[in-house]
Residue frames as qw, qx, qy, qz and C-alpha x, y, z in Angstrom:
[[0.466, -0.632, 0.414, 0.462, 147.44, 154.31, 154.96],
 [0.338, 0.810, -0.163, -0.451, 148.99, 155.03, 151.87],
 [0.951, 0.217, -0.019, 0.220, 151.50, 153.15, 149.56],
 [0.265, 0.736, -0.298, 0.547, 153.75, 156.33, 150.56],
 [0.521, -0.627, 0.385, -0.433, 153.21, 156.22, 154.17],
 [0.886, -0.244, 0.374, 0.125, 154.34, 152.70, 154.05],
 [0.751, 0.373, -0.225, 0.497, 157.21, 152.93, 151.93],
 [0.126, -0.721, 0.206, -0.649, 158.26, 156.24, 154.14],
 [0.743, -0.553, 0.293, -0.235, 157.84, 153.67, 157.41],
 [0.985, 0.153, 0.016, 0.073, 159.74, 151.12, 155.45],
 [0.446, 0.759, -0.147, 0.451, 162.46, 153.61, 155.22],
 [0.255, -0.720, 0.434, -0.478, 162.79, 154.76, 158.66],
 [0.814, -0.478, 0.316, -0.097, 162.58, 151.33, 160.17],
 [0.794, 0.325, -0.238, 0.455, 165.77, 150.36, 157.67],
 [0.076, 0.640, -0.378, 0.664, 167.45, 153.77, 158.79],
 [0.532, -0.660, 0.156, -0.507, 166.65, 152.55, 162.28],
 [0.985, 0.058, 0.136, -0.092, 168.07, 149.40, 161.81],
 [0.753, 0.372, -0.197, 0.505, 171.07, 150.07, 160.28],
 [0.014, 0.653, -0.545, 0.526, 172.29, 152.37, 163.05],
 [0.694, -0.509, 0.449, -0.239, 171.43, 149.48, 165.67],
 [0.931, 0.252, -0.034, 0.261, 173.35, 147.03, 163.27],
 [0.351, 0.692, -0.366, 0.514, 176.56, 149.61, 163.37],
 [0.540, -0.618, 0.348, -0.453, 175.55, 150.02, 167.64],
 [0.927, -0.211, 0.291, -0.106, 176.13, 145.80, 167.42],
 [0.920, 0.231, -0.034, 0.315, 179.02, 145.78, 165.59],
 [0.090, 0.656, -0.500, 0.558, 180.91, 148.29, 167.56],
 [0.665, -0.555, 0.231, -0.443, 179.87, 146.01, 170.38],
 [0.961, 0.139, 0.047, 0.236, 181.34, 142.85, 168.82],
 [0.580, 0.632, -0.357, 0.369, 184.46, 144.38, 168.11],
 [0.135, -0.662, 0.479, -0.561, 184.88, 145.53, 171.71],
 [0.872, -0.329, 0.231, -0.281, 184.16, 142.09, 172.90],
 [0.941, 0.280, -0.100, 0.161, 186.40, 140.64, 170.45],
 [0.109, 0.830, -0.324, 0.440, 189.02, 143.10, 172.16],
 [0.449, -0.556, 0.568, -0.408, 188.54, 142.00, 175.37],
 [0.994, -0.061, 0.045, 0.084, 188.43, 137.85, 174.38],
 [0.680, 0.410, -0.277, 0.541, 192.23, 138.22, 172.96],
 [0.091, 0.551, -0.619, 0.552, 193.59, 140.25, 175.91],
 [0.888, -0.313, 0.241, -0.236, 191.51, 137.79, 178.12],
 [0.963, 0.248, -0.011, 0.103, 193.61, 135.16, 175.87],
 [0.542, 0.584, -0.400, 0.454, 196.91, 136.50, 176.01],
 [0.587, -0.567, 0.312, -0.487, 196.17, 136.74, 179.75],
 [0.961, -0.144, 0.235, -0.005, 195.96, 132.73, 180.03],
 [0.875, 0.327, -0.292, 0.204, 198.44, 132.35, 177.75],
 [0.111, -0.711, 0.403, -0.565, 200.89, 134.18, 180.74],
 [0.656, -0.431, 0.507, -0.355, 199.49, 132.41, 183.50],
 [0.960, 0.208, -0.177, -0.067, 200.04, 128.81, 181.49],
 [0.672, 0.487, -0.479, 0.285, 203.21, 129.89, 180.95],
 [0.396, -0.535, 0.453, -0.592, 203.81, 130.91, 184.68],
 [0.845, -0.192, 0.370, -0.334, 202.29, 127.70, 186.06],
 [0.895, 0.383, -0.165, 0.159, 204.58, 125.39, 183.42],
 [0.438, 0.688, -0.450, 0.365, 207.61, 126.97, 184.44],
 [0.238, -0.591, 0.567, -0.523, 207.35, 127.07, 188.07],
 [0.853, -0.248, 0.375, -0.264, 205.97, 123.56, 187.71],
 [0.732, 0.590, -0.252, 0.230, 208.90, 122.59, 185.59],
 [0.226, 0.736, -0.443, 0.459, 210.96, 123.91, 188.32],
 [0.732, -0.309, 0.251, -0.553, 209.19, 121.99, 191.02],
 [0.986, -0.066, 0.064, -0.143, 210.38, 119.07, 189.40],
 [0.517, 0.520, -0.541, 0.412, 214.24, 119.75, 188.73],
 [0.219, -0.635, 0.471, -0.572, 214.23, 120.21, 192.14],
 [0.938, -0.070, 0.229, -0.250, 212.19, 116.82, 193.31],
 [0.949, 0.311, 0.055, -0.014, 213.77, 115.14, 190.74],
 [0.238, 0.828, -0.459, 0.215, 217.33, 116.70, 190.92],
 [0.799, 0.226, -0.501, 0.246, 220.28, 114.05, 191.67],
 [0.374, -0.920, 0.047, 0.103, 222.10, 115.12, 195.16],
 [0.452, 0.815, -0.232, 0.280, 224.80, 117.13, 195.14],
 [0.762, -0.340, -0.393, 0.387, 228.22, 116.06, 196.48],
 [0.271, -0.915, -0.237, 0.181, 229.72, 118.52, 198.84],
 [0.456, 0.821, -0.116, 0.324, 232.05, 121.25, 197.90],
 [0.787, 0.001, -0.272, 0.554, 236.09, 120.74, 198.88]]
């Protein structure tokens, strides 16, 4: 093998390389897509589950009302 034939392989396996580096960072991005709407998900349901257990306790905790005249 030559000193061409191996620079000429050296070449193609960069060039081969850099398009599966580009293939793994279009994958990251689209993962990083789906963590943050995963995340904005929870943050919803937190809020959802705070309020309705927020509401759970005015009620428990609520004074009784006297009756209306």
């Amino acid at each position: 093998m030559s000193v061409l034939d191996r620079i000429l392989t050296a070449m193609t396996r960069t060039i081969q390389l850099d398009s599966k580096v580009d293939a793994l960072m279009l994958q990251a991005r689209e993962q990083q897509h789906r963590l943050e709407r995963i995340a904005e998900r929870l943050v919803r349901i937190e809020t959802i589950l705070d309020l309705s257990a927020a509401a759970q306790t005015r009620t428990i905790n609520a004074p009784p009302r006297l009756p209306s005249k």
